[in-house]
C-alpha positions as CSV (number, residue, x, y, z in Angstrom):
1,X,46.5,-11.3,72.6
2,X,46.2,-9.7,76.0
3,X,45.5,-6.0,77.2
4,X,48.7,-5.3,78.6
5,X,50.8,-7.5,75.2
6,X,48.6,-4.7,73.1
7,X,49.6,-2.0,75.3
8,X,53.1,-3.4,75.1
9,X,53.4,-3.9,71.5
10,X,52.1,-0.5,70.8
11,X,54.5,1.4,73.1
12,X,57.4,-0.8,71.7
13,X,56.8,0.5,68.1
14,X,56.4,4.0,69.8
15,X,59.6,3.5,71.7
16,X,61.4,2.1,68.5
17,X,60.6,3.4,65.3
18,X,62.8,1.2,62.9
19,X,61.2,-2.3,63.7
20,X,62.0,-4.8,61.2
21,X,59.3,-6.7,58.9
22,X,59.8,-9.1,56.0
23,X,57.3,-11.4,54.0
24,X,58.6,-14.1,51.8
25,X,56.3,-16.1,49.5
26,X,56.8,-18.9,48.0
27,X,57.3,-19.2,43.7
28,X,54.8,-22.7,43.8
29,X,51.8,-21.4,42.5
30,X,50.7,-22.6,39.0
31,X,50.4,-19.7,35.5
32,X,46.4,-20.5,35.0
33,X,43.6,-21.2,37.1
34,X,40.2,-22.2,37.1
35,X,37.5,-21.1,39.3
36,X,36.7,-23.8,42.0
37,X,40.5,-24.8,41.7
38,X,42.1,-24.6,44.9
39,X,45.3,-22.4,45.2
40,X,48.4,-23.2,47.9
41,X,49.9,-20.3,49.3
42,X,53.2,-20.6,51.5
43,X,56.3,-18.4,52.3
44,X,57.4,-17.1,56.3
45,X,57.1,-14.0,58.1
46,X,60.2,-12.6,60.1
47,X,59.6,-9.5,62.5
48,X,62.4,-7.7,64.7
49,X,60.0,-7.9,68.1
50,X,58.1,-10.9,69.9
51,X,54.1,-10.0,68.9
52,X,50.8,-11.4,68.2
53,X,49.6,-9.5,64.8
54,X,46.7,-10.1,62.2
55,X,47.8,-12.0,58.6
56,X,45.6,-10.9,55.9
57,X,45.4,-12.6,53.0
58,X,43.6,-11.2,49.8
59,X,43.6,-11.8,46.1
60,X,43.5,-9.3,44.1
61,X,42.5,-9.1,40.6
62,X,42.7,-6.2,38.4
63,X,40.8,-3.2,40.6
64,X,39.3,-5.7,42.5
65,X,40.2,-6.8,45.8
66,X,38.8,-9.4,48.4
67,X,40.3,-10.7,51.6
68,X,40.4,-14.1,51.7
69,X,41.0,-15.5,55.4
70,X,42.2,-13.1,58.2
71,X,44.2,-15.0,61.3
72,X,46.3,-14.1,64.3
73,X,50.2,-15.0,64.2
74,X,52.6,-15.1,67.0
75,X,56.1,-13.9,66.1
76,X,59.1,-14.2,67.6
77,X,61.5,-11.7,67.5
78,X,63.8,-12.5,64.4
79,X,62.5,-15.8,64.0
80,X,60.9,-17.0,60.7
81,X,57.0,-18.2,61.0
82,X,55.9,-20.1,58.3
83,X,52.5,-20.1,56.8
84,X,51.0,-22.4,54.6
85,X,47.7,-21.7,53.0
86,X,45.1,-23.2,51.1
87,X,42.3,-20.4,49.0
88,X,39.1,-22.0,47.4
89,X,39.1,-19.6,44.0
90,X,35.4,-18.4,43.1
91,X,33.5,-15.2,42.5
92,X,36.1,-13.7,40.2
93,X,36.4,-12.5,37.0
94,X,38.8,-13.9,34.3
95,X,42.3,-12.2,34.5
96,X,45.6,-11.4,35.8
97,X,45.9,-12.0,39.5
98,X,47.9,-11.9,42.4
99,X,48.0,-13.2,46.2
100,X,48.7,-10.5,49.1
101,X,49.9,-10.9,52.4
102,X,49.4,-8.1,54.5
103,X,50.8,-7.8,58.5
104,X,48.8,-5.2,60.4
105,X,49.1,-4.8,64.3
106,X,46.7,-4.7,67.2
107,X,45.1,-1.9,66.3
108,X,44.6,-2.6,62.4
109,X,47.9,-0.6,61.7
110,X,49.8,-1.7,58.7
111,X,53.3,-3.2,59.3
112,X,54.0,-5.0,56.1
113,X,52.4,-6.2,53.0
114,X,54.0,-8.7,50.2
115,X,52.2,-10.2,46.8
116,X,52.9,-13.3,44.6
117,X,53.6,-13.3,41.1
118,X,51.1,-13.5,38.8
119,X,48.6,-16.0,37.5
120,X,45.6,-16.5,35.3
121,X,42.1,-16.9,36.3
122,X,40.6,-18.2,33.9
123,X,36.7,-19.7,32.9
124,X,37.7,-21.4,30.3
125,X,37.6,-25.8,30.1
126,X,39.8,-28.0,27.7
127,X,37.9,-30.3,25.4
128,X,38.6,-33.4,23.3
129,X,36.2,-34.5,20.8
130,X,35.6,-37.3,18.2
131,X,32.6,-38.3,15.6
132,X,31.7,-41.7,14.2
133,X,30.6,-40.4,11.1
134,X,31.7,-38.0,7.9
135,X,28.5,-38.2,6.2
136,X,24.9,-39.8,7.2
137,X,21.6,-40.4,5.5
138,X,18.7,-39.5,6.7
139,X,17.3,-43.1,9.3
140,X,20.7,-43.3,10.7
141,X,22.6,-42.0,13.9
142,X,25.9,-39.7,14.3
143,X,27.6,-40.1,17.9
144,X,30.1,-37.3,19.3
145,X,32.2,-38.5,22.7
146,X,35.7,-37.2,24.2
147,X,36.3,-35.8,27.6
148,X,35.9,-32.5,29.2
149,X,39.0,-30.7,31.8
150,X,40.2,-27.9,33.8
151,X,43.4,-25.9,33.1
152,X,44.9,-28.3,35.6
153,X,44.0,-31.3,34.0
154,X,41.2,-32.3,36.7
155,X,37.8,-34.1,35.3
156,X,34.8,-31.9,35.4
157,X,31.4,-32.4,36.0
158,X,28.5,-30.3,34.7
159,X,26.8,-30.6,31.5
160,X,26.5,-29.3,27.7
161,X,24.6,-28.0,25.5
162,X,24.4,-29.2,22.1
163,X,23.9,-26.9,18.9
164,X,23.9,-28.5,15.1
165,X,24.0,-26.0,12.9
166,X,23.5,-25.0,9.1
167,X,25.7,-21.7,8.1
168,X,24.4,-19.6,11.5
169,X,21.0,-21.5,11.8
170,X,20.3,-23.7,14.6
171,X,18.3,-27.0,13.6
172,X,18.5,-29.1,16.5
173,X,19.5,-28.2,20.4
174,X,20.2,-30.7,23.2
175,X,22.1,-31.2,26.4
176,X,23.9,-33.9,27.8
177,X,25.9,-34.4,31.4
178,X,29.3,-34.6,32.0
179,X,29.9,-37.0,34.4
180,X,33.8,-37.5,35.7
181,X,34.8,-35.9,32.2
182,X,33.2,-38.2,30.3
183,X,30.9,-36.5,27.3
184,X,28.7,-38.4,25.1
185,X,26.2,-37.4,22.4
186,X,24.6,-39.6,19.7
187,X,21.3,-37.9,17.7
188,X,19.7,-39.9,15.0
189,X,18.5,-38.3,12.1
190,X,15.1,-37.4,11.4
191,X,13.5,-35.1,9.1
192,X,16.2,-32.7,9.2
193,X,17.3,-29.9,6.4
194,X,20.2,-32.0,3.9
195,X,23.5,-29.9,3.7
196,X,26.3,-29.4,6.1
197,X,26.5,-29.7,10.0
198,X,28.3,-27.7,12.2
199,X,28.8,-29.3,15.9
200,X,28.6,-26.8,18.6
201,X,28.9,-28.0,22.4
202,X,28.9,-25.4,24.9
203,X,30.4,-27.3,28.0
204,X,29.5,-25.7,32.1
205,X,31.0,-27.1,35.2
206,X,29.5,-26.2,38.6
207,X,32.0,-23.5,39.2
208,X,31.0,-21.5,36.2
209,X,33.9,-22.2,34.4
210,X,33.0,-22.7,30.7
211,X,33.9,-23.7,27.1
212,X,32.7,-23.8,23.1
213,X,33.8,-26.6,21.5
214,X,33.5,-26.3,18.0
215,X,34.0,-29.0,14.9
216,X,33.4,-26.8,12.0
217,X,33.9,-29.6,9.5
218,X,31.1,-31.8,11.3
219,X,29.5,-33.9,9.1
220,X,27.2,-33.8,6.1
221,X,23.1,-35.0,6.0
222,X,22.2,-36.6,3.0
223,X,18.4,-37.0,2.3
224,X,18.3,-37.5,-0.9
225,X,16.2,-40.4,-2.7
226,X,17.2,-41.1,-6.4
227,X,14.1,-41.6,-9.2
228,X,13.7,-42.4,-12.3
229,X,10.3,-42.2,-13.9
230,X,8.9,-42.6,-17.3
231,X,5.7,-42.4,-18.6
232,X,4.2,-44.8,-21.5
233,X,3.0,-42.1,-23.7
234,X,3.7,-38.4,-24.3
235,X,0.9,-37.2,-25.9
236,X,-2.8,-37.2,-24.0
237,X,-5.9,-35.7,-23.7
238,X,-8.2,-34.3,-21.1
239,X,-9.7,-36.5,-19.1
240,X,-7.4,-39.6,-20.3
241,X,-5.4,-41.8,-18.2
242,X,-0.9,-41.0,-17.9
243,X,0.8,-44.4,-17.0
244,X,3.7,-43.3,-14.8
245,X,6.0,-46.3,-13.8
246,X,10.3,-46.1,-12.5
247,X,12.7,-46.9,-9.8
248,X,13.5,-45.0,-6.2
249,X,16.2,-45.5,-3.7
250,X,18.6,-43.8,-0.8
251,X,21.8,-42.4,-1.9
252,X,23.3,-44.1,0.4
253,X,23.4,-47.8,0.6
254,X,20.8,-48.2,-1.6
255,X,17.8,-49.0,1.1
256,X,14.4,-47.6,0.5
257,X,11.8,-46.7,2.7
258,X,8.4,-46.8,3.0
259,X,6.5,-43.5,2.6
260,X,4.4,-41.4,0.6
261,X,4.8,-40.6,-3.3
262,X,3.3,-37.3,-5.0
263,X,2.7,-36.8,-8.5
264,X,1.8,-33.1,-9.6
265,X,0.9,-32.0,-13.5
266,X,-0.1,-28.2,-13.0
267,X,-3.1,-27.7,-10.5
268,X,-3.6,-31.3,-10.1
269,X,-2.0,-33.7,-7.5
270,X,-2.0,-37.4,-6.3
271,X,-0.7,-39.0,-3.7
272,X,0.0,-42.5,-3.3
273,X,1.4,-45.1,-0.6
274,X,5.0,-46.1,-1.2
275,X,6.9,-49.5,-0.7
276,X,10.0,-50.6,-2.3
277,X,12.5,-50.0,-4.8
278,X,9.9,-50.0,-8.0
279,X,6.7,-48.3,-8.6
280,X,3.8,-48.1,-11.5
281,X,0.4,-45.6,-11.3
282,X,-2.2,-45.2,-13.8
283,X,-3.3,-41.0,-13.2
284,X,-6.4,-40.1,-15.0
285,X,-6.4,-36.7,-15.6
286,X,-9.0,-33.7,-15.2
287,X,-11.4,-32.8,-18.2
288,X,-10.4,-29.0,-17.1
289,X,-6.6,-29.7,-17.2
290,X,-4.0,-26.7,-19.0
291,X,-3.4,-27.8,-22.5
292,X,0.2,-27.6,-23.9
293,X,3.2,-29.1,-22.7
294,X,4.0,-29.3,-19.2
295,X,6.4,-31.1,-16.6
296,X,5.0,-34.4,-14.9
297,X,6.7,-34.1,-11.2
298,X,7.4,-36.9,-8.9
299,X,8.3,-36.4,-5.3
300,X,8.9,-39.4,-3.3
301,X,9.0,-39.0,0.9
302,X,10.3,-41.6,3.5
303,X,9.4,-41.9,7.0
304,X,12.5,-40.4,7.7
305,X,12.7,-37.4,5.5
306,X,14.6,-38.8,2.9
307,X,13.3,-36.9,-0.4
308,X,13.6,-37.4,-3.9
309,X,12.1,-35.1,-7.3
310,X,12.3,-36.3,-10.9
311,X,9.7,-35.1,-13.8
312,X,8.8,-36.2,-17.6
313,X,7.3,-34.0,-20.1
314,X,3.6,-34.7,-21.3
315,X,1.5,-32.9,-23.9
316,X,-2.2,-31.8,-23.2
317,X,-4.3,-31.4,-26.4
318,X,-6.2,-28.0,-25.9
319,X,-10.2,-27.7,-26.1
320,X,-11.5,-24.3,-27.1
321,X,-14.3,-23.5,-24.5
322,X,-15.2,-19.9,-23.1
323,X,-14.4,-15.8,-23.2
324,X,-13.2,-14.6,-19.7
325,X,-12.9,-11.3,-18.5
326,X,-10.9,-10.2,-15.2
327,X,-13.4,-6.8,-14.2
328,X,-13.7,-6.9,-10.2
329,X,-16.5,-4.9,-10.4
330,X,-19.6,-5.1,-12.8
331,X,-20.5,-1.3,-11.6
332,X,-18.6,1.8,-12.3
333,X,-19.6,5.3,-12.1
334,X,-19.1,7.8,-14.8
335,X,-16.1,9.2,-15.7
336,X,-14.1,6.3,-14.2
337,X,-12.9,3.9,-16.8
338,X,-13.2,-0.1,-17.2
339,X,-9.9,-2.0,-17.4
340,X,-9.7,-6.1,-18.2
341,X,-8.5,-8.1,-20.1
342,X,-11.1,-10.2,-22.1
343,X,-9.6,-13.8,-22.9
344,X,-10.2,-16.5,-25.1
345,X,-9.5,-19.7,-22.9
346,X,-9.9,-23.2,-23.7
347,X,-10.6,-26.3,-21.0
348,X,-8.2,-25.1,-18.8
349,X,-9.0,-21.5,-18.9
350,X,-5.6,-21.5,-20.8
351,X,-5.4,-18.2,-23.6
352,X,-6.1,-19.0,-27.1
353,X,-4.1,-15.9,-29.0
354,X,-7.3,-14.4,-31.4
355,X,-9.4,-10.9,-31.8
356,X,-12.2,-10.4,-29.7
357,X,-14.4,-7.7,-30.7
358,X,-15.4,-5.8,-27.4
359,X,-18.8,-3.4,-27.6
360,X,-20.4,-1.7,-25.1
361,X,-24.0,-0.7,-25.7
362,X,-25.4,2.4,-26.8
363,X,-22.4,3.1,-28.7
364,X,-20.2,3.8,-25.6
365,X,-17.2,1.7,-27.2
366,X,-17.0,-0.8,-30.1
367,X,-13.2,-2.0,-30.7
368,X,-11.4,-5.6,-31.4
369,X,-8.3,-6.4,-29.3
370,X,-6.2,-10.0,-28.7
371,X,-7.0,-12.2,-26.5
372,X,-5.6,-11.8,-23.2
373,X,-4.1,-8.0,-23.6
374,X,-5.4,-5.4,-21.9
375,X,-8.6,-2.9,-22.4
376,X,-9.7,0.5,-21.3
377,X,-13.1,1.7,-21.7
378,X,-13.7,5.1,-20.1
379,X,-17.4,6.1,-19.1
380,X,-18.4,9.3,-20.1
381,X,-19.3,11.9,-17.2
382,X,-22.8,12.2,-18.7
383,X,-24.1,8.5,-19.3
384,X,-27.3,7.9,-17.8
385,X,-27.8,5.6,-15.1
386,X,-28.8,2.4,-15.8
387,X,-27.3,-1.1,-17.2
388,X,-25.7,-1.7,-20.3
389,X,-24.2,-4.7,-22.4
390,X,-21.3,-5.7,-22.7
391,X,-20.4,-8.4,-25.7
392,X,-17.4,-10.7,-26.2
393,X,-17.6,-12.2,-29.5
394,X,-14.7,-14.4,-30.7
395,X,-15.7,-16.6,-33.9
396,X,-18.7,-19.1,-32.8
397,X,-18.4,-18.1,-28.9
398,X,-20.1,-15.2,-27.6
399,X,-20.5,-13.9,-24.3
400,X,-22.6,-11.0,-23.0
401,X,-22.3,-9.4,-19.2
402,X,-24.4,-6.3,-18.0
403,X,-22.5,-3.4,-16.9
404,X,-24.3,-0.8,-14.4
405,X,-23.9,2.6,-14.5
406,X,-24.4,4.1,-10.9
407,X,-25.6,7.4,-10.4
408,X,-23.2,10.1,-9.6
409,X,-24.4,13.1,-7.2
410,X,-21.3,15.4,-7.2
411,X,-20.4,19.3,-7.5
412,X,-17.1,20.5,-7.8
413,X,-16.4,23.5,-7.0
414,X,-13.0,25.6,-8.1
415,X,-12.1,29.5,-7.5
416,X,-12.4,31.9,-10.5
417,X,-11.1,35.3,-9.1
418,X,-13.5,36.7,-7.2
419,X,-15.7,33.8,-8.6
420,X,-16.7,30.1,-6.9
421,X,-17.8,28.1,-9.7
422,X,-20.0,25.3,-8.5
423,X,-20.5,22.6,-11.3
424,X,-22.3,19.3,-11.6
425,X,-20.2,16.8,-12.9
426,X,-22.1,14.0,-11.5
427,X,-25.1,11.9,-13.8
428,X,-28.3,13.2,-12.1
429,X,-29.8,16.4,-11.4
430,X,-28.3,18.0,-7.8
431,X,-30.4,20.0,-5.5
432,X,-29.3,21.0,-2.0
433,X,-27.9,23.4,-0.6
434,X,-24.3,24.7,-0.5
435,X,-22.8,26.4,2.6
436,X,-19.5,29.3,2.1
437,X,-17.8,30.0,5.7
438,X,-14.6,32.3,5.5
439,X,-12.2,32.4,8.5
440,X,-13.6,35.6,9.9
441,X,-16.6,33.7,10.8
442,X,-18.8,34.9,7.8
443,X,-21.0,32.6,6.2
444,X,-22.8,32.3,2.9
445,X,-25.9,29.8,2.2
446,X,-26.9,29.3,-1.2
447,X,-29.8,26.8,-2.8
448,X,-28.3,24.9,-5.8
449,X,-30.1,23.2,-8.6
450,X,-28.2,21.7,-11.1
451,X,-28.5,19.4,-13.8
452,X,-25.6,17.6,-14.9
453,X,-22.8,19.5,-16.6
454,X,-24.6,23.2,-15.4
455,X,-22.5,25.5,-13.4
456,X,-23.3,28.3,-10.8
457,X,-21.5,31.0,-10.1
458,X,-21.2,33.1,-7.1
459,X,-19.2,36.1,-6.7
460,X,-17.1,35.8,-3.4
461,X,-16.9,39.6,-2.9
462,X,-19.9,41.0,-2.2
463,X,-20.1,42.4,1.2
464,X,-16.2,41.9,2.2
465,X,-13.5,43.9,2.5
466,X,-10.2,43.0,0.3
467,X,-7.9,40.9,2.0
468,X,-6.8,37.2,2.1
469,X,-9.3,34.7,3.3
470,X,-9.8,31.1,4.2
471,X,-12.7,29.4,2.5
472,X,-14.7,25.9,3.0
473,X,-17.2,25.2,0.9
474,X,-19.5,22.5,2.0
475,X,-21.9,21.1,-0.2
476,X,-23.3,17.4,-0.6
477,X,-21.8,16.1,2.7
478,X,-18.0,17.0,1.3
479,X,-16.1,20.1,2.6
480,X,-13.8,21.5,0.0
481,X,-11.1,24.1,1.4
482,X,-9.3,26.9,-0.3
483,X,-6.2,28.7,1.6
484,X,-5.2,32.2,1.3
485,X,-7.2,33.1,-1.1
486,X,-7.0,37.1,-1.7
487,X,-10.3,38.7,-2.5
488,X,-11.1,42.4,-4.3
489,X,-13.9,43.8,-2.7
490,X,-17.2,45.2,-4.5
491,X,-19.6,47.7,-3.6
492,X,-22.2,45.9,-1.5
493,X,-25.5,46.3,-2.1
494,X,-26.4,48.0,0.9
495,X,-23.6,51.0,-0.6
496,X,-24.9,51.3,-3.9
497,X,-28.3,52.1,-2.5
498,X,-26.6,54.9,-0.7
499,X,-24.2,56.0,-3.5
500,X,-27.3,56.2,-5.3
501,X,-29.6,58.2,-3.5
502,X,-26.4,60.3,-2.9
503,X,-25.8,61.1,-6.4
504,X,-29.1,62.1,-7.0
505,X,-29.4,64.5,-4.2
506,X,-26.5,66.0,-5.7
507,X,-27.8,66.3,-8.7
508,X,-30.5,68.0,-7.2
509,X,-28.2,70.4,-5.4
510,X,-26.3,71.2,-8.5
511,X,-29.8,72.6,-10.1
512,X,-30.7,74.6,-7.6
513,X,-27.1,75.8,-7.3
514,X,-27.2,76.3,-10.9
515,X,-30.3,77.9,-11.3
516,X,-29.2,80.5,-8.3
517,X,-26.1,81.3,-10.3
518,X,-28.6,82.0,-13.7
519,X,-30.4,84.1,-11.4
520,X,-27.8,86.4,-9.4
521,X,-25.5,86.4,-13.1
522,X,-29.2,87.9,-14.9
523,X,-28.9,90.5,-12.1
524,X,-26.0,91.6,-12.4
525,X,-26.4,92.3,-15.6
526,X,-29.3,94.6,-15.9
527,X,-27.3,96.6,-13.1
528,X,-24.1,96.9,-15.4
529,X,-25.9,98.5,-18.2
530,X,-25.5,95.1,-20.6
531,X,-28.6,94.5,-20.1
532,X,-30.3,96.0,-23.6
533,X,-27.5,94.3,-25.7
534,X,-29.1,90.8,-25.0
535,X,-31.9,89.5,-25.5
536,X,-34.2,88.3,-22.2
537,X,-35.5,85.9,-23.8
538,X,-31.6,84.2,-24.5
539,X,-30.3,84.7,-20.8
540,X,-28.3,82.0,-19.9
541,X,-25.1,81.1,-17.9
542,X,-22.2,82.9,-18.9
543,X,-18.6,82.0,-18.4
544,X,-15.5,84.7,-18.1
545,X,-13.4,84.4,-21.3
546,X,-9.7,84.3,-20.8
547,X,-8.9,85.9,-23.9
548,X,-11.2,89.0,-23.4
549,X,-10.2,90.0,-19.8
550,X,-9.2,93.8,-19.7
551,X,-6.3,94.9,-17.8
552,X,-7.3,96.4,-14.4
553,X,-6.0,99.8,-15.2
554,X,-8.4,99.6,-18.2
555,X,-10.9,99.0,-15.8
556,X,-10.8,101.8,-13.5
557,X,-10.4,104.2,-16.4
558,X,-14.2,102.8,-17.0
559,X,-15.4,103.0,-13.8
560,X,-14.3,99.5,-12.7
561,X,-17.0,98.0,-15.0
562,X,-17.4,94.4,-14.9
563,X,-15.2,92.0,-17.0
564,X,-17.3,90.4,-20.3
565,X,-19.2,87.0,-20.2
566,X,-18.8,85.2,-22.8
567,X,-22.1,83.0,-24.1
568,X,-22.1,79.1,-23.8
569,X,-23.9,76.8,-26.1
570,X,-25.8,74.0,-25.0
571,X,-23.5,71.8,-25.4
572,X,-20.9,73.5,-23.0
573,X,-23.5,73.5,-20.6
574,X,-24.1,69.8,-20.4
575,X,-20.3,69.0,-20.5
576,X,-20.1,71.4,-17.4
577,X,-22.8,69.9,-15.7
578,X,-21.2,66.3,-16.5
579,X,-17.8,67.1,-15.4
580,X,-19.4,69.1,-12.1
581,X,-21.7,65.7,-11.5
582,X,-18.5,63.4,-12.0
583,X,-16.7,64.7,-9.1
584,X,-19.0,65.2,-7.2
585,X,-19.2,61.1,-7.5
586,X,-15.7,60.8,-7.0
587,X,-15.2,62.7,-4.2
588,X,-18.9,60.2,-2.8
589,X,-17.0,56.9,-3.9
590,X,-14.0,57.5,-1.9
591,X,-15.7,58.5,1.0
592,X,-17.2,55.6,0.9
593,X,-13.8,53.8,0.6
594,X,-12.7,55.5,3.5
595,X,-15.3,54.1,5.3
596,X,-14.9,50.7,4.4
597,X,-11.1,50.7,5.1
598,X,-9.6,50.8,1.5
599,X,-8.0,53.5,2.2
């Protein structure tokens, strides 16, 4: 279109505002597509002026829309155009769709817009499938073949892949092409599990439409060989020949195979080369073999995986041979205990049910006990290093191991109070040294020498102020911690020096005080005129008398004399000097709590 047809066009729909536009598509279009089907669109546009306008035509499927093919149309005024389209569906999802046809003008204006009814896309294929076979041994094939098609009904080319299955395990995969439709798939079984197969093809054309094609009955696998064995005699010994002789063959058609045949007793197996229906084998069996009676089993193998297991019962004659014992370890340390079981076995190791008496030297344990139940012997913390015997004796068999004590090097310590007890509990003498650290960055050293089962003990408080601590004590290369552990202080050394020397200065003190007090009181009494009523030789301290003080107005009616004394024995004097000496301690010891931060 033109300049001047634009210019036109534009000032006609300015000019007239009511222009006439209509759509009609055609109802041909199909419920269900696939993706690279291709999809006719027809109908006729009519407009109400002569104009050259864009046709757009998009699908649109759910939220999603994409333009298709855009073209210029010529329309007459009131004249039907028809259009007839042909869209190449790929790139969508699976859902509802629709067509639209859209009218816009010169300028990209919309005009009109119309859409189809809806239809299906769809990724989904239509399958048809049939088996040769309800059931198969083992050697032989199973074929599947049918066809594959789109929605339509059109051939499709691609491929499958192939899943048999066992309850939701996959056994075997495989893929085939699809060529024209045409789908074919033969396996032949080999070595694969017995039971119940589940077909599974998943079918792709090149459009990426799709399809999972299940036969849920499938077919069955047998593998099973039938036997029937017998054996000439029952009863053997040790080391004596079993003749072993029956019949094998397939379930199915009764064909046979050649393969390998397995006979097991116990421990012991043989193998031998199969071929044909019957079979006979001489077995010799091992001196050592389980006595008793025990299951002879066959199993018979083809090339193919056919398999087939029988048994016959045989009796071994037992041979009484040897004591056993199950101890891991010959060693143990004190204080740990040794647990077996000693056993009285025959040729097979098999367990003879009789008392074994079980002593272990130097009187550490002497007991009887059956054969084959268990045993506990605990070592005693202080048994010497060194080895000792151990003896199984069960009638004429007797059996003697040696059993070494190790030596033990070990201090426990544990917390007493104010106390760490450090004790030996190891075999052997310990010396070394044993290192205290508290969390305020203290730390105590200490020489240890301790024979086994001696204890040390040190008293944690010394030096330190109540409160609650951390400890780790670290001796012999193992650190051993203690949390929050609250401490009560002691008197340090360094503070009982002090407190000493204290309380005998005042002790000195209190005589000279003392002897001041004898003197002045001596004094005073040769000035009040008392003085010829004792004796000089008895002066001594004196102490007022509650009872005997006169009244004061007695007192000034005397010339304000001085109150009586009474006398105090000896003993009075040494209890005043105790209690005077006491406090004066007191009042010493909680100064120096005070100083200390007790207080």
């Amino acid at each position: 279109m033109n300049k001047r047809g634009a210019v036109f066009l534009i000032a006609l729909f300015l000019l007239v505002p009511n222009v006439f536009a209509n759509i009609e598509i055609d109802s041909g279009l199909s419920n269900s597509y696939n993706l690279g089907d291709s999809l006719s669109i027809s109908g006729s546009i009519t407009l109400s002026v002569n104009t050259d306008l864009f046709m757009e035509t998009a699908m649109t499927c759910g939220s999603s829309s994409r333009v298709m093919m855009r073209k210029v149309v010529s329309v007459y005024s009131n004249i039907p155009k028809d259009f007839n389209q042909t869209l190449q569906i790929f790139g969508f999802e699976s859902g509802t769709c629709q067509v639209d046809i859209t009218l816009k003008d010169a300028n990209n204006s919309f005009i009109e817009t119309s859409s189809s009814n809806n239809f299906e896309i769809t990724k989904k294929l239509i399958g048809h499938f049939t088996k040769n076979k309800e059931k198969a041994q083992l050697g032989q094939s199973v074929s599947y073949t049918g066809d594959v098609l789109t929605q339509s009904g059109k051939n499709v080319n691609g491929y499958a892949l192939i899943n048999l299955k066992q309850g939701d395990e996959v056994f075997y995969s495989d893929s085939t092409d699809i060529k024209n439709g045409d789908f074919t798939f033969e396996i032949k079984l080999e070595s694969y599990p017995a039971g119940k197969v589940t077909f599974e093809a998943t079918v792709f054309d090149i459009y990426g439409n799709s399809g999972i094609f299940i036969d849920e009955n499938g077919f069955e696998i047998t593998s099973l060989l039938e036997i029937n064995p017998s054996v000439k005699s029952t009863e053997v010994l040790p080391g004596k020949e079993i003749m072993l002789y029956g019949t094998a063959q397939t379930e199915l058609e009764g064909q046979i195979f050649n393969g390998d045949f397995e006979i097991s007793i116990l421990d012991a197996n043989y193998r031998y080369s199969f071929e044909g229906k019957d079979f006979k084998y001489a077995l010799l069996l091992p001196k050592n073999i389980k006595s008793g009676t025990h299951q002879l089993l066959i199993r018979l193998s083809d090339n193919y995986g056919n398999k087939g297991e029988s048994s016959v019962s045989v009796i071994i004659t037992p041979i009484l041979t040897d004591i056993t014992h199950n101890l891991g370890s010959m060693s143990f340390l004190p204080g740990e205990t040794m647990r077996f079981n000693p056993t009285l076995v025959d040729q097979a190791g098999d367990i003879i049910n009789e008392k074994i008496s079980v002593a272990l030297s130097d009187s550490i344990f002497d007991s009887e006990v059956m054969s084959g139940e268990s045993i506990s012997i605990f070592i005693p913390g202080k048994t010497d290093p060194g080895v000792y015997k151990l003896s199984l004796i069960s009638g004429s068999i007797r059996k003697k191991f040696d059993i070494t004590i190790l030596e033990k090097s070990e201090i426990m310590p544990y917390l007493d109070g104010n106390n760490l007890v450090l004790s030996n509990v190891g075999n052997i003498k310990f010396s070394d040294m044993v290192t205290i650290t508290f969390n305020q960055g203290i730390q105590i050293k200490e020489s240890l020498s301790l024979k086994p089962g001696q204890n040390k003990t040190i008293d944690l408080s010394n030096g330190l102020a109540t409160g609650r601590y951390d400890i780790k004590v670290s001796v012999a290369g193992k650190d051993h911690e203690f949390s929050s552990i609250d401490l009560i202080s002691a008197v340090p050394f360094k503070y009982k020096t002090i407190v000493t020397a204290i309380m005998i200065l005042v002790f000195i003190i209190i005589l000279i005080i003392m002897f001041l007090k004898l003197r002045r009181d001596h004094i005073s009494l040769n000035k009040s005129g008392y003085e010829s009523s004792i004796p000089r030789k008895k002066i001594t301290l004196f102490k007022k008398h509650s009872s005997e003080v006169h009244h004061p107005a007695s007192n000034h009616a005397q010339g304000m004399q001085k109150k009586p004394y009474v006398k105090l024995t000896k003993e009075q004097e040494i209890e005043d000097y105790k209690r005077t000496i006491l406090k004066e301690i007191e009042k010493v010891e909680r100064e120096s709590k005070r100083e200390r931060g007790l207080f």
